[in-house]
N, C-alpha and C positions, 0 to 999 in steps of 0.2 A: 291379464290378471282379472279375478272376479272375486265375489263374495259367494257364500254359500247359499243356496238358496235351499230351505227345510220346507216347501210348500204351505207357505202359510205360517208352519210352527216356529215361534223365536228359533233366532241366529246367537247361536255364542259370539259374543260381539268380537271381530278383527281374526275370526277364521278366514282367510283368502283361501285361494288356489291359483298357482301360476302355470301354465300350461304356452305349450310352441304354437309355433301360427303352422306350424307344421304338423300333423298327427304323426308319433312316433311313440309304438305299443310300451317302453318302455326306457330310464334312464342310457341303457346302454346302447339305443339306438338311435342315439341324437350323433350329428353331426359335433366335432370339435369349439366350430365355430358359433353354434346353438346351447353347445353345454359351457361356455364362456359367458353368453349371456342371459343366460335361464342364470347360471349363480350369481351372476352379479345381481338381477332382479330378486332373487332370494336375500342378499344381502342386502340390498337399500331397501327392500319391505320390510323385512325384518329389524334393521335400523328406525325405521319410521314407528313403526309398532310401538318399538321399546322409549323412543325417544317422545314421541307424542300422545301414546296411548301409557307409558309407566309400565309397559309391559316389563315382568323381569326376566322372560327366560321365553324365547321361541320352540314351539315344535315345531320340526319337519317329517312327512311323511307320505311316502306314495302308497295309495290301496290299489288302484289298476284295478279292482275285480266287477266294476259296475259298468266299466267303460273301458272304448278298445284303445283309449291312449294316453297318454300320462297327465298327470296332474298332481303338481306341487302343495300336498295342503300345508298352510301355516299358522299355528293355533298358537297365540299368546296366551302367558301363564302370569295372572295380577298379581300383585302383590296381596297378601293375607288371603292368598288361594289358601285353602287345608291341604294338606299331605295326602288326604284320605284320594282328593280329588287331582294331584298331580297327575298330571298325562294326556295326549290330546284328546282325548276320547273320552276319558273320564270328567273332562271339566264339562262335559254335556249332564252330567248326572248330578252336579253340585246346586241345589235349591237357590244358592245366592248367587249362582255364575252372573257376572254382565250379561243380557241378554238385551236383543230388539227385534224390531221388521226390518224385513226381506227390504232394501231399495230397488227399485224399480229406475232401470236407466234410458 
C-alpha cells in the first residue's frame, strides 16, 4: 500500500493505492490466492478510512493507463463533501477538499 504522491502538489488526504508484490497488468490477472488478499486489504483500508478518518463512503478504482500494472486507488468521500464534487476524481477539483504533503517514508 502507498499514498499518492502529486510531486510536490497537495495530496487529497487518504487517497491510497494498493497494488501486488507481484506485477500483474491487470484485475483478471491475478492469481485466486492474490485476489483474496488484495480484497481483503481493500477492505480493512477502507474500514480504517471510514472508521478513523469519518470517511463516509469509499471509491475504488483502477486506471492501469500510466503504468504497466494494477493499482488499487482508494479515495474517501467526508462528510459535507458537495454533490457537485462526489467522485474520486472530482474531489481533486473541490477548493475545500482535506489536503496535505506528500510523506516521505
Amino acid at each position: 500500500m502507498s499514498h499518492i504522491d502529486k510531486s510536490g502538489k497537495p495530496n487529497y488526504l487518504g487517497h491510497l493505492m494498493i497494488d501486488l508484490k507481484r506485477h500483474v497488468p491487470t484485475i483478471g490477472d491475478m492469481m485466486m490466492e492474490e485476489a483474496q488478499a488484495f480484497g481483503m486489504a481493500m477492505a480493512r483500508v477502507s474500514k480504517a478510512l471510514m472508521e478513523v478518518e469519518k470517511a463516509e463512503h469509499i471509491y475504488s478504482l483502477v486506471l492501469g493507463d500510466s503504468v504497466p500494472h494494477l493499482h488499487m486507488h482508494l479515495v474517501p468521500r467526508y462528510p459535507n463533501t458537495p454533490k457537485a464534487y462526489w467522485g474520486p476524481m472530482e474531489a481533486y477539483d473541490w477548493e475545500d477538499a482535506p489536503v496535505g504533503e506528500a510523506m516521505k517514508f
